[in-house]
N, C-alpha and C positions, 0 to 999 in steps of 0.2 A: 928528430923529435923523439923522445924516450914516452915508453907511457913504464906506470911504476903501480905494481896493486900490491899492498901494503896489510899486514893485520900485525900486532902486537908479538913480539918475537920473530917476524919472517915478512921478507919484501922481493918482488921480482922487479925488475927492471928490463924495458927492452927496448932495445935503438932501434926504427926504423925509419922510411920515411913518411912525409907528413902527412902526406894523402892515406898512406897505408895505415899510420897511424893515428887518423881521425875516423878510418872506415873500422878497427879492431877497437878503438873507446867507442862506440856506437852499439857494437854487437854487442859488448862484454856489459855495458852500461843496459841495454835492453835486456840482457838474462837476468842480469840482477837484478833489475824493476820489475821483472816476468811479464815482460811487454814483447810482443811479436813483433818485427820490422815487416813490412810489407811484402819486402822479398820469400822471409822466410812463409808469408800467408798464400802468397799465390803459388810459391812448392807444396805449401800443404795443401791448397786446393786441389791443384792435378794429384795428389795420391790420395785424393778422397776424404783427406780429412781436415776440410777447412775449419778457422776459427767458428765460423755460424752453427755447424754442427755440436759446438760443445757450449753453447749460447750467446756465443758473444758475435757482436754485430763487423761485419768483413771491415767496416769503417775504421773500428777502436785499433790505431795500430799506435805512433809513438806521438800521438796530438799532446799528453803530458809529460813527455821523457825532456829531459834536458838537454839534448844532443839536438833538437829539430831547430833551424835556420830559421830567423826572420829578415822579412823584406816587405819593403812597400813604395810606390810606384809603377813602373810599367813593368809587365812581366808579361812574359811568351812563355808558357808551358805546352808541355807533348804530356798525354795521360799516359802512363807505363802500361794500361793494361789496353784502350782500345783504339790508342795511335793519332785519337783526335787533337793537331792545334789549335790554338788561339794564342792570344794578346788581350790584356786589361790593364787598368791601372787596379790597383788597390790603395787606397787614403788611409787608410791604417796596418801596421805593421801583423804581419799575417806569419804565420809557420806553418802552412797550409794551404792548396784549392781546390775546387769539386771538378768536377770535368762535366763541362755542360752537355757532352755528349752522354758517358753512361752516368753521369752520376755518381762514381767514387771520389773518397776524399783521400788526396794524397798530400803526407807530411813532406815540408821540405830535410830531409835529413840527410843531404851530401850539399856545399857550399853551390850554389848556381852559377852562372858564368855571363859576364857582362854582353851586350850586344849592343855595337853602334852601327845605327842605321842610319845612311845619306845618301834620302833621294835627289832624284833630277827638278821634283818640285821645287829644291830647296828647305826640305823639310829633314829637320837634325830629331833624333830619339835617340832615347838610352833603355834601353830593358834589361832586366835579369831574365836568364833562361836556364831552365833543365836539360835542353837538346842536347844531343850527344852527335850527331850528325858531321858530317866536313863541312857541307855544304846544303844551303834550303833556302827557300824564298819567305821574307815578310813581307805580309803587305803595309805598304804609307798608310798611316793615319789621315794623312790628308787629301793627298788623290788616291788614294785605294790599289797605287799601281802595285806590283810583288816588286821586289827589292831584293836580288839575289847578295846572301851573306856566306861567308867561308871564316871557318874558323882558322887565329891567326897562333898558332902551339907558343910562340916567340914571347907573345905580349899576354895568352890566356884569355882570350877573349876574339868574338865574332866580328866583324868586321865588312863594309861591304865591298861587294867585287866590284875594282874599277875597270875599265876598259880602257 
């Protein structure tokens, strides 16, 4: 994938790959909008000098940048800052969720990764997740039982562990 930044008289061009090169249009796209990415908020927090201190709210990171993901249906998020999971559906298309646990809002702004869950209930689910983990348990929507899943590198996506 090439990304190319361009002005009248002078252009860069640069190959890399697509992952690398959807994470570098993200940064570059955020300096330009003068949008913080999340990441860089929570480095600025540990050196003391988070966005809230210069008035702006820890929330406003890239909710209007054009780089953040949409999705809607079942989704498994991990909150980046206090570890809490869940599962929810969302009925409308979101680029965003709050963590019921502390209450921040996080953009989706890296693609998420499918999960197919198949219990012993018989009960089939598909979610988008943020998890980055090899290995974690969901719980069934229907019997409530954990569902151990392992991600599958091959296919890019979670999968459940058969026995």
């Amino acid at each position: 994938m090439k990304i190319k930044i361009a002005v009248t008289g002078a252009a860069v061009v640069m190959d890399m790959e697509e992952n690398e090169a959807m994470k570098m249009f993200q940064r570059l796209s955020a300096q330009l909008l003068g949008i913080a990415l999340e990441a860089d908020q929570r480095n600025d927090k540990a050196a003391g000098q988070g966005r809230a201190e210069q008035g702006h709210r820890p929330e406003e990171t890239v909710a209007h940048a054009e780089e953040a993901y949409k999705y809607r249906g079942f989704l498994y998020v991990k909150c980046p800052d206090c570890g809490n999971t869940y599962g929810y559906c969302s009925n409308e298309a979101t680029t965003h969720f709050y963590c019921r646990k502390c209450g921040r809002k996080h953009v989706f702004t890296e693609p998420l990764k499918p999960l197919y869950l198949n219990c012993e209930c018989g009960k089939y689910s598909k979610y988008m997740t943020n998890m980055e983990a090899e290995m974690f348990d969901v719980e069934c929507i229907q019997c409530h039982t954990p569902v151990a899943v392992k991600y599958n590198r091959k296919k890019g996506c979670y999968e459940t562990i058969r026995n």
